[in-house]
PyMOL commands that place a pseudoatom at each C-alpha (Angstrom):
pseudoatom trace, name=CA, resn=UNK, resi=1, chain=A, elem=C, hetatm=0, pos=[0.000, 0.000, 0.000]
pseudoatom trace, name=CA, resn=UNK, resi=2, chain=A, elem=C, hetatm=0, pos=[1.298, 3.260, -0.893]
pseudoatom trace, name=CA, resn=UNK, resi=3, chain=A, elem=C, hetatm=0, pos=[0.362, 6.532, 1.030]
pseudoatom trace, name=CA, resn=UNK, resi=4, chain=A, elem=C, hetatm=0, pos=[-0.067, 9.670, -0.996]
pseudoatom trace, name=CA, resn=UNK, resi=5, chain=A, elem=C, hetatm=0, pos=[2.503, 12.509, 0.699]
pseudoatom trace, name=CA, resn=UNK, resi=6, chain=A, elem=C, hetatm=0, pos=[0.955, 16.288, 0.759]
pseudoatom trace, name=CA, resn=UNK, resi=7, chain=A, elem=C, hetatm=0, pos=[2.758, 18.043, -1.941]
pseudoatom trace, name=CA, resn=UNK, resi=8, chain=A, elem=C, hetatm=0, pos=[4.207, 20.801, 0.008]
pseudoatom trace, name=CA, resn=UNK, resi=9, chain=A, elem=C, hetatm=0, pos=[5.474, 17.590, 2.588]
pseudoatom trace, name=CA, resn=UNK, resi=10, chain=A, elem=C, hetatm=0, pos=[8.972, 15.974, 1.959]
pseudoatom trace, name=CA, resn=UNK, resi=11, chain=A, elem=C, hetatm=0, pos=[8.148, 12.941, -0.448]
pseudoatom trace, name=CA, resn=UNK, resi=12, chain=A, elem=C, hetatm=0, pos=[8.686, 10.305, 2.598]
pseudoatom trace, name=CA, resn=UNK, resi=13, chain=A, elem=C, hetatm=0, pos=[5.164, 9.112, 2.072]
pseudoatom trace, name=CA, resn=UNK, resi=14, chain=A, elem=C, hetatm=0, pos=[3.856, 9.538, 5.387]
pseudoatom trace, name=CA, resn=UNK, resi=15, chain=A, elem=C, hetatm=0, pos=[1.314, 12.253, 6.402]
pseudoatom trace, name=CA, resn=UNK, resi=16, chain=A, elem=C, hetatm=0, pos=[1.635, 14.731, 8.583]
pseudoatom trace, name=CA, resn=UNK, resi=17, chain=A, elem=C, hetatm=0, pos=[-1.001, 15.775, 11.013]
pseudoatom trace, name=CA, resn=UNK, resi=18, chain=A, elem=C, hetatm=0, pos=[-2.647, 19.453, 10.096]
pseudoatom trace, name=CA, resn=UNK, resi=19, chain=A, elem=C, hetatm=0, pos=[-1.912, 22.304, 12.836]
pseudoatom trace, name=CA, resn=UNK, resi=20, chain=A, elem=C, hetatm=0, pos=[-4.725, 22.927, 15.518]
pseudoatom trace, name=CA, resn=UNK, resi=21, chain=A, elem=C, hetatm=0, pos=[-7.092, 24.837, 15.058]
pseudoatom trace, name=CA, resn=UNK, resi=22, chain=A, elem=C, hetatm=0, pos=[-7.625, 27.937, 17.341]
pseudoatom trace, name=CA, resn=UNK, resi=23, chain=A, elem=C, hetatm=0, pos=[-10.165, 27.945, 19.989]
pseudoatom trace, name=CA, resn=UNK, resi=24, chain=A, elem=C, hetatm=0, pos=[-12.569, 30.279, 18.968]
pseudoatom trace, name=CA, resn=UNK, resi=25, chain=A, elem=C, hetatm=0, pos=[-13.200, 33.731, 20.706]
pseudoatom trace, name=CA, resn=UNK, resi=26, chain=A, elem=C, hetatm=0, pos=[-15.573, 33.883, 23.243]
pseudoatom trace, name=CA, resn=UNK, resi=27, chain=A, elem=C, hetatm=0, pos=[-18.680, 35.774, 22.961]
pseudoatom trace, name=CA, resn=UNK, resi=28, chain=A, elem=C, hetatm=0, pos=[-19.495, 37.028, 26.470]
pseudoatom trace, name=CA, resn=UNK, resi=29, chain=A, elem=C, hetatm=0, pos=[-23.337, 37.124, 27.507]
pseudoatom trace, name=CA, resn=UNK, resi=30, chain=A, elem=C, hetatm=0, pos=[-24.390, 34.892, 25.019]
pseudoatom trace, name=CA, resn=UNK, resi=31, chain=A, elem=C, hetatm=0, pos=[-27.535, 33.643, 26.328]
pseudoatom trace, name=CA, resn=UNK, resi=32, chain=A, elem=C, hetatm=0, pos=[-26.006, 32.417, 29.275]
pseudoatom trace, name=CA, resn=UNK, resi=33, chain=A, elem=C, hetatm=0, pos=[-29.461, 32.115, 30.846]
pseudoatom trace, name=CA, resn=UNK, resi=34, chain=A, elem=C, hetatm=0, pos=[-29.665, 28.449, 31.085]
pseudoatom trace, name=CA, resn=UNK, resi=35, chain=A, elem=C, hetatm=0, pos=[-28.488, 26.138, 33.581]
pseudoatom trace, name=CA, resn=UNK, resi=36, chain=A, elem=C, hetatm=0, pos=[-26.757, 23.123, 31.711]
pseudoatom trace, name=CA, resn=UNK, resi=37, chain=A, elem=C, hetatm=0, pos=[-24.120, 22.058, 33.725]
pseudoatom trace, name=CA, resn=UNK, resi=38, chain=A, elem=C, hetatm=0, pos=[-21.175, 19.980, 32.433]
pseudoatom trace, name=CA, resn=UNK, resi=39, chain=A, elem=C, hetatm=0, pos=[-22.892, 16.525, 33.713]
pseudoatom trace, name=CA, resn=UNK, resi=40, chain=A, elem=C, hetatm=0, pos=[-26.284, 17.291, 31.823]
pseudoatom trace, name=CA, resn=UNK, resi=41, chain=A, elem=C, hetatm=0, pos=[-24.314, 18.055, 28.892]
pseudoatom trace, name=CA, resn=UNK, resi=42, chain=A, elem=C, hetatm=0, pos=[-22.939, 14.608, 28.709]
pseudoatom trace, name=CA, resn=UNK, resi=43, chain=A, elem=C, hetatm=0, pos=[-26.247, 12.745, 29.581]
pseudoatom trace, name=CA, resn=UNK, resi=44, chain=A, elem=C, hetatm=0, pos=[-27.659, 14.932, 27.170]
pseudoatom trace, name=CA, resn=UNK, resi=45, chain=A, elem=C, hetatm=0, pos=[-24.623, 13.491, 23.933]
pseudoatom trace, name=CA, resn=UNK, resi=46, chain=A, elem=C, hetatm=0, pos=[-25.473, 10.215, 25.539]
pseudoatom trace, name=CA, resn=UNK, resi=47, chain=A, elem=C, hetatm=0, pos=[-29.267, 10.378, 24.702]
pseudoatom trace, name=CA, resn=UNK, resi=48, chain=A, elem=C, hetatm=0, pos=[-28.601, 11.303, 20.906]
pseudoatom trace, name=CA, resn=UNK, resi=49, chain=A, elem=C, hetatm=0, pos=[-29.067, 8.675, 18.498]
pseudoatom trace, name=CA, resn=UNK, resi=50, chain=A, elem=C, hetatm=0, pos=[-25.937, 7.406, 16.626]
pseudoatom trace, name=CA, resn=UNK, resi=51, chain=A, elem=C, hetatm=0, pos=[-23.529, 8.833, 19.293]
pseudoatom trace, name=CA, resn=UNK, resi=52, chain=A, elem=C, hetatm=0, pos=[-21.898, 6.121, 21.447]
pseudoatom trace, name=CA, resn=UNK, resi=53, chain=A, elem=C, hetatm=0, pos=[-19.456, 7.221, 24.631]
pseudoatom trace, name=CA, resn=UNK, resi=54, chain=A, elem=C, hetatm=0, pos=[-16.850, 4.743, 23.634]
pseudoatom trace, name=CA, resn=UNK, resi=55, chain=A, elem=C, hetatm=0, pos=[-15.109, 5.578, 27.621]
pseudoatom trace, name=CA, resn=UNK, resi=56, chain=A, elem=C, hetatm=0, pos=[-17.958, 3.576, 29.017]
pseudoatom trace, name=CA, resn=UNK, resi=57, chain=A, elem=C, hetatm=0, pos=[-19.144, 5.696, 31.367]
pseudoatom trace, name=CA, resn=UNK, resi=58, chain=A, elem=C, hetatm=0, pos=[-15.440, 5.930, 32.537]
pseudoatom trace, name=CA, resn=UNK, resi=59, chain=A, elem=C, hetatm=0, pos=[-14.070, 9.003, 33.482]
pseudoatom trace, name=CA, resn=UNK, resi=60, chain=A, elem=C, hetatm=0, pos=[-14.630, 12.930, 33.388]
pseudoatom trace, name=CA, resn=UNK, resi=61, chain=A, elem=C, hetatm=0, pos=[-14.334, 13.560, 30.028]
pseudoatom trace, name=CA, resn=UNK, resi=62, chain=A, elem=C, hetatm=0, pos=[-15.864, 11.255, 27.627]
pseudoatom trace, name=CA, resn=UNK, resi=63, chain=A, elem=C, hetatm=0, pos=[-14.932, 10.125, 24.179]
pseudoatom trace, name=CA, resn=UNK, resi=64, chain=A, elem=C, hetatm=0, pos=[-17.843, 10.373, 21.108]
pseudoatom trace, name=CA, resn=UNK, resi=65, chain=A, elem=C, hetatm=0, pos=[-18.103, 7.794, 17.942]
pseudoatom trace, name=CA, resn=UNK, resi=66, chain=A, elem=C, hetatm=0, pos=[-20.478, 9.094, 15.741]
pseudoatom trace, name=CA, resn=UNK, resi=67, chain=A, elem=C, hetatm=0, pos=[-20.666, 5.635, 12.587]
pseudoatom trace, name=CA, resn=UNK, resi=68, chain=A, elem=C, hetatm=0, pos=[-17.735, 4.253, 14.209]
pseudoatom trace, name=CA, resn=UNK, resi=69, chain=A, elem=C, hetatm=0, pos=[-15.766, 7.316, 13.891]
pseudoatom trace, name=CA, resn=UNK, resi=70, chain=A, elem=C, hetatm=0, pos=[-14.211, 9.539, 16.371]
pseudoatom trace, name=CA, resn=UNK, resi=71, chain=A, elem=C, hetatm=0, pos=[-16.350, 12.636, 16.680]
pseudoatom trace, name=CA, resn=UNK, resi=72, chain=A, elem=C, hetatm=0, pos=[-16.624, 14.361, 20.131]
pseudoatom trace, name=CA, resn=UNK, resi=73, chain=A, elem=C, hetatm=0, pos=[-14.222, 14.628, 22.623]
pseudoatom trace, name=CA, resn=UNK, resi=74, chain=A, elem=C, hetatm=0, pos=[-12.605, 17.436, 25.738]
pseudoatom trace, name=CA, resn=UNK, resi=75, chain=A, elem=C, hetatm=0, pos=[-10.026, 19.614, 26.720]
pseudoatom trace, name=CA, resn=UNK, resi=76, chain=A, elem=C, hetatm=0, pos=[-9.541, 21.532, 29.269]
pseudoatom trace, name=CA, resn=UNK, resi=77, chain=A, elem=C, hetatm=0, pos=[-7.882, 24.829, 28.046]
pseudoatom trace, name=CA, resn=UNK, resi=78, chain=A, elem=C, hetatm=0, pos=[-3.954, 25.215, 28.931]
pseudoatom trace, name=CA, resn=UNK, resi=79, chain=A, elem=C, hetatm=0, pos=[-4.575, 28.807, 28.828]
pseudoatom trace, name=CA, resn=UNK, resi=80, chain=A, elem=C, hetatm=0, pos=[-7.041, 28.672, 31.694]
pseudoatom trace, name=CA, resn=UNK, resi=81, chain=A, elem=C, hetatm=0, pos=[-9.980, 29.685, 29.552]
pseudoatom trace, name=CA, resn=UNK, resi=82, chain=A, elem=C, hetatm=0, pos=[-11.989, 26.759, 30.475]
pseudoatom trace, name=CA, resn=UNK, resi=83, chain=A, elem=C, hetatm=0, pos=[-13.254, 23.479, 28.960]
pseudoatom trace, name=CA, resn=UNK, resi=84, chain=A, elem=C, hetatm=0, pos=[-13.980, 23.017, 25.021]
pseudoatom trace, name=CA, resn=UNK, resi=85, chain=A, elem=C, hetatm=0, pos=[-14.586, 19.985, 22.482]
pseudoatom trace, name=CA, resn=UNK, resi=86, chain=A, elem=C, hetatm=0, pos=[-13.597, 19.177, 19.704]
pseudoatom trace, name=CA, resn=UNK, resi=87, chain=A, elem=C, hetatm=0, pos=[-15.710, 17.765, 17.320]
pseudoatom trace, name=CA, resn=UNK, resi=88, chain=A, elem=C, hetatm=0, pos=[-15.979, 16.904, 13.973]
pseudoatom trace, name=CA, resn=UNK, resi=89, chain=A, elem=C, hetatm=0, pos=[-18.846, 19.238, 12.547]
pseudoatom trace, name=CA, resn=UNK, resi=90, chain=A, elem=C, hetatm=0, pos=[-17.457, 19.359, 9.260]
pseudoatom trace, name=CA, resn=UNK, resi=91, chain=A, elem=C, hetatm=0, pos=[-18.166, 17.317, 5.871]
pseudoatom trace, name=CA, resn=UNK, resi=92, chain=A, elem=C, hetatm=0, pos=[-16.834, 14.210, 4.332]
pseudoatom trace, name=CA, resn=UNK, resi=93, chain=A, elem=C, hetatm=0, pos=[-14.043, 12.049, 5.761]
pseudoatom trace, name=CA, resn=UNK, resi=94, chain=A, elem=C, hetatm=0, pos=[-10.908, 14.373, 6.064]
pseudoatom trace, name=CA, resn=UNK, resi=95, chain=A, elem=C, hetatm=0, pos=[-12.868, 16.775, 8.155]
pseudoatom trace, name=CA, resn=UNK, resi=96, chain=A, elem=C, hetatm=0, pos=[-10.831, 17.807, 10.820]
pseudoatom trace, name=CA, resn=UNK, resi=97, chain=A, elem=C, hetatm=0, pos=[-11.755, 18.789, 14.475]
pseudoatom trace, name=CA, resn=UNK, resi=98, chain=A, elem=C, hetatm=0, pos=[-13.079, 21.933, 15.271]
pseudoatom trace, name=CA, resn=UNK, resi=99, chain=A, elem=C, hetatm=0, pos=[-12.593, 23.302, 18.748]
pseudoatom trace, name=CA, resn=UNK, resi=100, chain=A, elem=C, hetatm=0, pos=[-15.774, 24.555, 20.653]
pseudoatom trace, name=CA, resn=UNK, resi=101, chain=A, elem=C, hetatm=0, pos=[-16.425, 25.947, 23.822]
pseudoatom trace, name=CA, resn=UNK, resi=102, chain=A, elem=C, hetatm=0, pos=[-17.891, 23.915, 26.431]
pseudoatom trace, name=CA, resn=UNK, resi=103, chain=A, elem=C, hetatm=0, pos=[-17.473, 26.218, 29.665]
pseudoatom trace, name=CA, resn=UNK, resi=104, chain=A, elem=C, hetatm=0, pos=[-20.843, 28.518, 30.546]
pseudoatom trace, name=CA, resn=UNK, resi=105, chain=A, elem=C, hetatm=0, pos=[-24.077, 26.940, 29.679]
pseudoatom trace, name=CA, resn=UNK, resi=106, chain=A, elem=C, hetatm=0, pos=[-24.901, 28.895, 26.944]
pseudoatom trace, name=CA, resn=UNK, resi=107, chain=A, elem=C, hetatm=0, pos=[-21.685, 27.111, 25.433]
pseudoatom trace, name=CA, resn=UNK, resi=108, chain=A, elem=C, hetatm=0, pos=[-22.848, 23.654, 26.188]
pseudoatom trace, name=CA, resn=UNK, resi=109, chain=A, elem=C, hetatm=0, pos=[-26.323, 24.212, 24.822]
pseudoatom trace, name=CA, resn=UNK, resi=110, chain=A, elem=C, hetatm=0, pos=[-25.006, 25.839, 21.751]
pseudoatom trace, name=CA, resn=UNK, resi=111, chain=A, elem=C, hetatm=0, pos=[-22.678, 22.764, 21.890]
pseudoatom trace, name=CA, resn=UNK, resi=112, chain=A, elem=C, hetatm=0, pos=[-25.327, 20.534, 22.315]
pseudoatom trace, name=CA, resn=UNK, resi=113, chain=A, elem=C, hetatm=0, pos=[-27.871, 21.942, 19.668]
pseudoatom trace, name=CA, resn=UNK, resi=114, chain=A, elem=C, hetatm=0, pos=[-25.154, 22.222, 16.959]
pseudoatom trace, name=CA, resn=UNK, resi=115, chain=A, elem=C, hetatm=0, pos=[-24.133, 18.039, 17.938]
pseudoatom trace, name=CA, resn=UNK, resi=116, chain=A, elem=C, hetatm=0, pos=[-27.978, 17.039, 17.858]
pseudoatom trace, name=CA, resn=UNK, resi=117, chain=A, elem=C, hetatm=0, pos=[-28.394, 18.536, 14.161]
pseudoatom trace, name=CA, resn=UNK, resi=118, chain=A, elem=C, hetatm=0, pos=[-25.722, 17.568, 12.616]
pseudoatom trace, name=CA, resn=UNK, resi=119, chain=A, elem=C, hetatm=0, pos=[-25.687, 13.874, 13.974]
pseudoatom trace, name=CA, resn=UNK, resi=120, chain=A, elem=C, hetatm=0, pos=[-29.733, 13.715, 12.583]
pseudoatom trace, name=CA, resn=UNK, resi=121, chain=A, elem=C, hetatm=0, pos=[-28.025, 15.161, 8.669]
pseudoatom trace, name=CA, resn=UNK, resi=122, chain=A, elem=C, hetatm=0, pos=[-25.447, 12.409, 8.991]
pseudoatom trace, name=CA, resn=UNK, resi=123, chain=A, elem=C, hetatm=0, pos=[-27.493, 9.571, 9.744]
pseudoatom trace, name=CA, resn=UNK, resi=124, chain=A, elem=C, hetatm=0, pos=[-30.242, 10.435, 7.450]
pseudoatom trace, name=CA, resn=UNK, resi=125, chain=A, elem=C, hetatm=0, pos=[-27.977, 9.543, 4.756]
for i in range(1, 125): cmd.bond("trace and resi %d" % i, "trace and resi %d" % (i + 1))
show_as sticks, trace
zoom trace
């Protein structure tokens, strides 16, 4: 099997992983009204359809497969900004992850609402 090398890459075949993406900036008051704490949050991943937590139940921060694929997992921010995911909201295999914050619960249910829609698009197809 031969693996296709980026073209800008040295020509030793193997691929090299894609910077990270920066977090994104954080829009204060942002409909922080809600009360979805971390904990709901995850109960809440755990309920949609297509998403398995392939931890277990094991641990604080919990691992998403969305079709067998890694979609959905946390970090807690170096920077002390907080927790975020990264999750793979994009289209078509190569998509990378895209960090979003996971912090305030206007974060989580923005979190939350963009997981729920696009995990109904992908498994309607």
């Amino acid at each position: 099997m031969v693996l296709m090398a980026r073209r800008d890459e040295g020509s030793d075949g193997h691929r090299r992983p894609r910077p990270r993406p920066p977090l994104p900036q954080r829009v204060t008051g942002s409909g922080d009204e809600g009360e979805m704490t971390y904990l709901e949050l995850i109960e809440a991943l755990r309920a949609i359809d297509g998403l398995v937590d392939v931890t277990g139940g094991h641990g604080d921060r919990p691992n998403f497969h969305l079709r067998h694929k890694p979609f959905l997992h946390f970090h807690i921010d170096q920077d002390g900004g907080g927790l975020y995911a990264d999750a793979r909201l994009g289209g078509g295999p190569p998509a990378d992850f895209e960090p979003i914050w996971a912090s305030t619960p206007g974060e989580r249910e923005d979190l939350l609402r963009r997981v729920r829609r696009h995990a109904r698009r992908t498994l309607r197809r």
